[in-house]
C-alpha positions in Angstrom: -39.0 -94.2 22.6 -42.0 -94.1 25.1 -41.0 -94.9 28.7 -43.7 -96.0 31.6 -42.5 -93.9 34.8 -44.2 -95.0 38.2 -44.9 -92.4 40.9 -43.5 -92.5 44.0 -46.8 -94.6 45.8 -46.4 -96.6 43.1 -43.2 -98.1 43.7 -43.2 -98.2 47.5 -46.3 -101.0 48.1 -44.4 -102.5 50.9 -43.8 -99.4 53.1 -42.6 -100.3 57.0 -41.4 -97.9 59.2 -38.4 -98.3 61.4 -35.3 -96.7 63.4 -31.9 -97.2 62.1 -28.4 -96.5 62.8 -27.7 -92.7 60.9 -24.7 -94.2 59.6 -26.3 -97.0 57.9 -28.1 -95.0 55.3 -26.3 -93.2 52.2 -27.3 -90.3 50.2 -28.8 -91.2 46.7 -26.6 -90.5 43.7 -29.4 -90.0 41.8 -31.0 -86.9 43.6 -31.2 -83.6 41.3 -30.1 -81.3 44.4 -26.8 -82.3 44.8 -25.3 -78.8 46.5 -26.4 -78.5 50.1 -25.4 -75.1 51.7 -24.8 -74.6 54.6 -26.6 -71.8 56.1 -30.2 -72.8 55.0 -29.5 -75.9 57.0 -29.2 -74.2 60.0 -32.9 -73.8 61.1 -33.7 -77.4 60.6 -31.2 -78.6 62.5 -32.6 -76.2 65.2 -35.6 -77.5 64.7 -34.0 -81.4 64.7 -33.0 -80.6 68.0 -35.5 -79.4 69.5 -38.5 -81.4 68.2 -36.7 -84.6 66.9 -36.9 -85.8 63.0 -40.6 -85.4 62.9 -41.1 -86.9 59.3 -38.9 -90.3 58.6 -36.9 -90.8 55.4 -37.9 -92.7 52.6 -35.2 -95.3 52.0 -34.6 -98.3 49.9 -32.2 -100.9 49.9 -30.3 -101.3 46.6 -29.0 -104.2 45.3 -25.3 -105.1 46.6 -25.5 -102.5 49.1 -25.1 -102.7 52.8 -26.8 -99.4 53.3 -30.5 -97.8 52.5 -30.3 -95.3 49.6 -32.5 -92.3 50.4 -35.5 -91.3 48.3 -36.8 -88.2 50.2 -34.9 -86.9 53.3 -31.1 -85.7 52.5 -31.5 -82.7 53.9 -33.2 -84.3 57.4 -30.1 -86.9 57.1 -27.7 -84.5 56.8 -28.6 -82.3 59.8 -29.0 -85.6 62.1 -25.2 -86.5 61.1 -24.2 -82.7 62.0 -25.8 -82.9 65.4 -24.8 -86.3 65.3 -28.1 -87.8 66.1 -27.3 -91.9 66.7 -30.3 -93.3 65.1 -32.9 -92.0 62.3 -36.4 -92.9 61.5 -37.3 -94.5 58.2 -39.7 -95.7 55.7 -38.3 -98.4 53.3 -40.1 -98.9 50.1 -38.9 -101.3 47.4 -36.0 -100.5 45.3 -36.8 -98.7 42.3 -35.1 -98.8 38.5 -32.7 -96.1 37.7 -35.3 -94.2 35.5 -37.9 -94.4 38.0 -35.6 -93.3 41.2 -34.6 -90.2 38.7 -38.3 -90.0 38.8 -39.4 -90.2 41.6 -36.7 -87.3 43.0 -38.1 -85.0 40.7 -42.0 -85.7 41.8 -40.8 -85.8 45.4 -38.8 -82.7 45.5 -40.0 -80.8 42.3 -37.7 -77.8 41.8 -37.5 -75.0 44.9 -36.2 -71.6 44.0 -33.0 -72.6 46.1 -31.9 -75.6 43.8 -28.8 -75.1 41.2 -29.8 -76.0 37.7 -26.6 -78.2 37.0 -27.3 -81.0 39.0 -30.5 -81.0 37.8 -29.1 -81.4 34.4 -27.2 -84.0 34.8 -30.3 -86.2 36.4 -32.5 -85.3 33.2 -29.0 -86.3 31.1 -28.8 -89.7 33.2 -32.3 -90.2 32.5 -32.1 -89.2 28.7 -29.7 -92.0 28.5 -31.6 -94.4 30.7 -35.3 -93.8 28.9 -33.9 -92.5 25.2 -34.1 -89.0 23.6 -37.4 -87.2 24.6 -38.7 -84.1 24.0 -38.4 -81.1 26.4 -42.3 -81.2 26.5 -42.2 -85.2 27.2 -39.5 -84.9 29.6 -41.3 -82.1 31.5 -44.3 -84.5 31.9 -41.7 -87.4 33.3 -40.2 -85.1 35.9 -43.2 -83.1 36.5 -40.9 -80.2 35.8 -41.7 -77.1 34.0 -40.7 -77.1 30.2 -38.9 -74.1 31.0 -37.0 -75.9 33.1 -36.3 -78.9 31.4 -35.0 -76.1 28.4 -32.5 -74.4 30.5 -31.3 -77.8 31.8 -30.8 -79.1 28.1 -28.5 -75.4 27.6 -26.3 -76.1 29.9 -25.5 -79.8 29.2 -24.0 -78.3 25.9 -21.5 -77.0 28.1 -18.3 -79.1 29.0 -17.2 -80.7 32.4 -15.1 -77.5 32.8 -17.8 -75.4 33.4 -20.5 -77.8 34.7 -17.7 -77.7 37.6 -17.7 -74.5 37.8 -21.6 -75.1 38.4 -20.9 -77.4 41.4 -18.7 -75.7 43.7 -19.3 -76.9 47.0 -18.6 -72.9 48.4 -21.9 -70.6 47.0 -18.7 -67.9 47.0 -16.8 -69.7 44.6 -19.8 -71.6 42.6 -20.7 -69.4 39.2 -24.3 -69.7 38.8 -26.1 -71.6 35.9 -27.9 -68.2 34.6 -24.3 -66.7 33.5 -24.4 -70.0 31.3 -27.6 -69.8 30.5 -28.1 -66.0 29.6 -24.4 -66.7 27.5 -25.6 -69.4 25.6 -27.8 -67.3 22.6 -24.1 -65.5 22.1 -22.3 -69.2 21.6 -24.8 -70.4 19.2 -25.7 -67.4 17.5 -25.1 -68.5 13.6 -23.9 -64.6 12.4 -21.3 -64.8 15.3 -20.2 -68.1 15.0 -18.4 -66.4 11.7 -15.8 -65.0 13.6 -14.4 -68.4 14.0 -13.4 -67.8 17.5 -13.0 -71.3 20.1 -15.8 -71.7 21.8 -13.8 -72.4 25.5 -12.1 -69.4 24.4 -14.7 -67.1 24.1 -16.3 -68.6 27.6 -13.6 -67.8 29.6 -13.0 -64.0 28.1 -16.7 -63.9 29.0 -16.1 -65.3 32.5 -13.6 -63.0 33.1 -14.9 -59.9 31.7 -17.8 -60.5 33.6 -15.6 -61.0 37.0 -13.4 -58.1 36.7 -16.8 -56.0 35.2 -14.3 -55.1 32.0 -15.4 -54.0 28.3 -18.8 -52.8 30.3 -19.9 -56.1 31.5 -21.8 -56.0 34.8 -24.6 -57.7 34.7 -26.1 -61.3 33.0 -28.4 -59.6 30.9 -25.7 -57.3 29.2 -25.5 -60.9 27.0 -28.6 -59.8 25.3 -27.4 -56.5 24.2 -25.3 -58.6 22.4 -28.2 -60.1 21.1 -29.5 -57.8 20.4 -27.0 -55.3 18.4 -26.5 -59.0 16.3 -30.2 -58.7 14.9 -30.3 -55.2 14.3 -26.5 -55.1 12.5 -28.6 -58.4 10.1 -31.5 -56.4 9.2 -29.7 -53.5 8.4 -26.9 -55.4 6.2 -23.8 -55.0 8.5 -22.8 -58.6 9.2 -19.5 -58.1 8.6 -18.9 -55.3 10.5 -20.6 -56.7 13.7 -19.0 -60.1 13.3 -14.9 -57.7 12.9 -16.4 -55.9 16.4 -17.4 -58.7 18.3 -14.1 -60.5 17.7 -12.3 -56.9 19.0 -14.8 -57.0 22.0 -13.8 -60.7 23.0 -9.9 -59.6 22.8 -9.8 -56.4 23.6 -10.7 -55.8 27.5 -10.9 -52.0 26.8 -13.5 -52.5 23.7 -16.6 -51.8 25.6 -20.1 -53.2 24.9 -21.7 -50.6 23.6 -18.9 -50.3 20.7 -20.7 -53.1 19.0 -23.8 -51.3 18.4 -23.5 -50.1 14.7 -24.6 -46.7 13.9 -26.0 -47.0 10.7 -27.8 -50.7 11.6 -29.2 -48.3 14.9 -30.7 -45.4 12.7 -31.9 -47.9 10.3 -34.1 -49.7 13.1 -35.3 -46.6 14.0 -36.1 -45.5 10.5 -38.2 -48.3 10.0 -40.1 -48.7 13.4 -41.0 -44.5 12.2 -41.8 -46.0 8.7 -44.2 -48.4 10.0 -45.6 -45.5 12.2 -45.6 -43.6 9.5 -47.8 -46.3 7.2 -50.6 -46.7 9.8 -51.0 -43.2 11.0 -51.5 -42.6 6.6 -54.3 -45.4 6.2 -56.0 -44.3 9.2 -55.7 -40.6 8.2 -57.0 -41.5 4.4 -60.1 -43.8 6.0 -61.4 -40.8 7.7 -64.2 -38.9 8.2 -63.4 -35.5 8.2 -67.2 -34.3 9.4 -67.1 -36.4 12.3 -63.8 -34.8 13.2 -64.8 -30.7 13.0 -65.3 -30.6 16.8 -62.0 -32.0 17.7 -59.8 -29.1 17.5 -56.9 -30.5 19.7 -56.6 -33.2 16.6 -56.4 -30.9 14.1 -54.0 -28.8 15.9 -52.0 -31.5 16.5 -52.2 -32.2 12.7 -51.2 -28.9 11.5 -47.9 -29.4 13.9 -47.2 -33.0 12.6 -47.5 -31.9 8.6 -44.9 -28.8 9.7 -42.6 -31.1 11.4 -43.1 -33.7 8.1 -42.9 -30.8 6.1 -39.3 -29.1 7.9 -37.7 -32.2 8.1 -38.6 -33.5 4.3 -37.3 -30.2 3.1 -34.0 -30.0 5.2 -33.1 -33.8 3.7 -33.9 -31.9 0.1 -36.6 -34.8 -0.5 -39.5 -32.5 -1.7 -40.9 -33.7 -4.7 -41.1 -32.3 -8.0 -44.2 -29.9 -8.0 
């Protein structure tokens, strides 16, 4: 389904300026930074104070409402209400459709480095319902946000109110960030772990808590894709079933640490074949050379002579000399 968006000078033709009560504006339930902390509000409030609001907000008045809805300002609004400035200068532009206020908050604000990823989520899930299923590539081009972005959004709306909340805690101390989700999500939909038939919630909150109380060798985000990454190198080497028995033990079992789920013989047999391939392309370069042009270099052939005794010791210790 294609969707025309407008940007924001589109849909504010009628701009006027004015100075309104603080009280008569709202914030808009639309806007992708929902979580306001407070200690980077502090300097602008400073600054409020001692300069005035320098920049006015950019309102509308939405249908049935007594009060403007801001497009661009929250933060500005929020500050004049802590310092409890009486009145606040605006700039009203004409109300906008759903889809195009979801818009125009992402191509006023774009995404800072300071913004949580779940309430951006939820805006590009409003808007997914409001405009129809799009791509992540489409969708980055509507929001003007990165692909990237719009990709990590779409993980964690796979998640369930229970955890989004756990996204939106008003207190940064209690609020569990969107990468634990995020950098946990591979594990949840991995296809050779789903085998161990484990509840998805469950496994979540065993995560969550392992990860809290650093148990079973937890301690960092990333850890997730040691998971990962024992997974893929169990499947190559044949040991499905054995990782899938050790990563139900690891969920359970809070003294089962990480590392347990690393299989021995799926480890050597990586290694084996990363020296196999080695192995193959130092051979085809060795047979397409040129010996004469080589006579000079006597650091190569020394080197040489050591590899073929090495080659030689450890074929003959594994008793797989051939037949002479």
């Amino acid at each position: 389904m294609s969707v025309t968006t407008k940007s924001p000078k589109a849909i504010a033709p009628e701009a006027r300026i004015a100075r309104v009560p603080t009280n008569s504006l709202r914030a808009n339930p639309h806007n992708p930074r929902m979580l306001f902390d407070r200690e980077p509000l502090k300097a602008l409030e400073e600054s409020i104070r001692n300069n005035n609001i320098l920049v006015p907000l950019t309102v509308f008045m939405a249908s049935g409402s007594d009060k403007y809805t801001i497009l661009d300002g929250q933060r500005r609004w929020i500050c004049a209400q802590n310092i409890k400035m009486p009145t606040v200068p605006i700039n009203v532009v004409a109300e906008p459709t759903t889809a195009q206020n979801i818009v125009t908050m992402f191509q006023i604000h774009k995404l800072r480095k300071d913004w949580e990823l779940m309430p951006t989520a939820l805006k590009i899930e409003v808007l997914i319902g409001e405009i129809g299923k799009q791509s992540d590539s489409q969708l980055s081009v509507i929001t003007g946000l990165d692909v990237s972005v719009v990709t990590r959004c779409k993980k964690l709306l796979s998640y369930s109110n229970k955890y989004r909340n756990m996204m939106l805690m008003a207190d940064p101390k209690d609020r569990i960030k969107a990468d634990f989700f995020i950098e946990l999500y591979p594990v949840l939909t991995d296809r050779v772990l789903e085998r161990a038939k484990l509840h998805r919630e469950h496994v979540i909150d065993r995560m969550l808590f392992k990860y809290d109380r650093r148990k079973s060798g937890l301690r960092s985000i990333t850890d997730f894709r040691k998971i990962k990454a024992y997974v893929a190198i169990a499947k190559a080497a044949g040991q499905e079933d054995v990782i899938v028995k050790r990563y139900r033990d690891f969920i359970d079992d809070d003294t089962y640490d990480l590392t347990a789920l690393e299989i021995d013989t799926a480890r050597v047999h990586k290694h084996a074949t990363t020296i196999t391939k080695d192995a193959l392309k130092l051979r085809q370069s060795l047979e397409e050379l040129l010996i004469g042009e080589y006579l000079g270099e006597d650091n190569f052939w020394v080197e040489l002579e050591k590899l073929a005794a090495t080659i030689y010791a450890k074929v003959k210790h594994a008793d797989r000399r051939r037949a002479t």
